[in-house]
Every structure is written in structure tokens, then in C-alpha cells.
N, C-alpha and C positions, 0 to 999 in steps of 0.2 A: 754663902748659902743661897738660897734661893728666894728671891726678891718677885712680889706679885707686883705683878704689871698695871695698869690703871683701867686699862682697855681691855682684860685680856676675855676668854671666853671656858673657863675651866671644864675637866668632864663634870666636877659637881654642879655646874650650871644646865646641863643638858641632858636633857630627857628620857631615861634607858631602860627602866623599868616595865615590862611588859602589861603590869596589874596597871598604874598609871598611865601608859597608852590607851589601855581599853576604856579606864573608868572615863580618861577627857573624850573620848569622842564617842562614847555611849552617854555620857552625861552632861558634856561642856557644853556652852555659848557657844556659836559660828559665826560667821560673816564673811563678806567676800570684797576685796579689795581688788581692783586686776594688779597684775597676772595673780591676786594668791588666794586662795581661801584657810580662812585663819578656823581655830577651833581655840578654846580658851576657857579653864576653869578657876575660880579663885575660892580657897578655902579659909577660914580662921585657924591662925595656928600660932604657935606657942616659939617656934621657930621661923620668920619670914624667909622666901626664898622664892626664887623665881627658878624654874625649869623650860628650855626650848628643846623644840624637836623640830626638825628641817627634813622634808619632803621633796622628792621629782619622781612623779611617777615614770614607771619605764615604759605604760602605754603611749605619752606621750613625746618621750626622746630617748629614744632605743638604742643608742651609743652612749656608754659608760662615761665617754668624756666629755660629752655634753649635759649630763646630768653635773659630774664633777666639779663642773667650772661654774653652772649654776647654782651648785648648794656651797660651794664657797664663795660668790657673792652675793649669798644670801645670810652666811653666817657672819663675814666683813658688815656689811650693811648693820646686822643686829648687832653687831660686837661691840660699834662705834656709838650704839645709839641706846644703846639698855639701860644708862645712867639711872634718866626718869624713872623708867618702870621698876627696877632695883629699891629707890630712895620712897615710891610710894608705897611698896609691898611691905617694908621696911615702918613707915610712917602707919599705916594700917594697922599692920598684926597679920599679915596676909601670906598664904603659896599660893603662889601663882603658874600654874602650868600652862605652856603655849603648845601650840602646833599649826607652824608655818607649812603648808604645803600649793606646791609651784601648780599653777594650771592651766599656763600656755603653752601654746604650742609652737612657740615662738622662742627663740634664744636672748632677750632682751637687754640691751645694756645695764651696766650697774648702776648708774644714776637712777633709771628710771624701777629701778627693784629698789633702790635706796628710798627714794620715797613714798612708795607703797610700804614698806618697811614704817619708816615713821609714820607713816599716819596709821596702820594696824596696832604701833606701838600707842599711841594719842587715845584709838579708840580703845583699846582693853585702858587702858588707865583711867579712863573715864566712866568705863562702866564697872567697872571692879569693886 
């Protein structure tokens, strides 16, 4: 059958619902990390669960395939790294909704999106 992965990054993990787009970034916490500005809500709930949403605007990279290659090493990045924020959401009572969005203009390697990754991750854990 079908064996879940350790790493993996499910759609139930990830952020689709239109009413919960609007409500995290009409109501969320922000901050900005380069290249990302993050957006982030954390509510009490009776189910813990974390939700991401991964952003590139097409103002600033106007080839599909350069957004594409960016929002997959930004979704590798979180994938690897969500453990933490999983296991405290969990320890809480908490949902957590995120919203990663890219704001360079710049194509930047994935090391350096990886730890902007961790540390956006550091800080919603810490303020949650």
C-alpha cells in the first residue's frame, strides 16, 4: 500500500482554501526575511496542523520557468525543514498557517533560500 514518507510535503499540508488565503493575510503576522516576506497565522484548535502556501510573483519573473524552479526550491527547502514547526504546532494545540512569498528579483541559489527558510521557520516558532 502506500507507505508515508518522513520528509514528505502532502496536499493536506498545503494551503488551498481561498477563505484561508484571505483571512492569513488580511489578519496574519508578517515579516520579512530576504529574498521572502513571510505572512503567518496561528490559531487554537482542537486539531494541530500546519498549512504552507509558496508564492513568486510574476511581476517580478515573468518566465514560468523561472518562478517554477524557484517555488520548488522553496518547497525542498520547507520540506526538509518543517519537522520543528510540525512537532511545536502539535505540543501547543495550535494551526498554523504560513505564506512564503519570493521577493527578489534575483534567481538565487538554494542554499541561500534554505536558510532564509530556516530562520522564517525559527521565527514563526517562536512567536506562535
Amino acid at each position: 500500500m502506500s507507505s508515508a514518507k518522513p520528509h514528505a510535503l502532502p496536499k493536506s499540508e498545503r494551503l488551498c482554501s481561498d477563505g484561508a488565503k484571505r483571512r492569513l493575510f488580511d489578519e496574519g503576522r508578517s515579516g520579512f526575511i530576504y529574498p521572502f516576506r513571510y505572512t503567518y497565522i496561528a490559531e487554537s484548535s482542537t486539531s494541530s496542523s500546519v498549512e504552507v502556501l509558496f508564492s513568486v510573483p510574476k511581476r517580478n519573473h515573468k518566465r514560468a520557468n523561472k518562478r517554477n524552479l524557484l517555488k520548488r526550491r522553496m518547497r525542498e527547502a520547507y520540506r526538509l525543514q518543517n519537522d520543528e514547526l510540525k512537532l511545536m504546532a502539535k505540543s501547543r494545540g495550535i494551526a498554523l498557517d504560513l505564506a512564503l512569498v519570493y521577493s527578489s528579483k534575483e534567481v538565487l541559489p538554494y542554499n541561500t533560500i534554505a536558510y532564509a527558510i530556516a530562520k522564517i521557520l525559527a521565527e514563526v516558532a517562536a512567536h506562535s
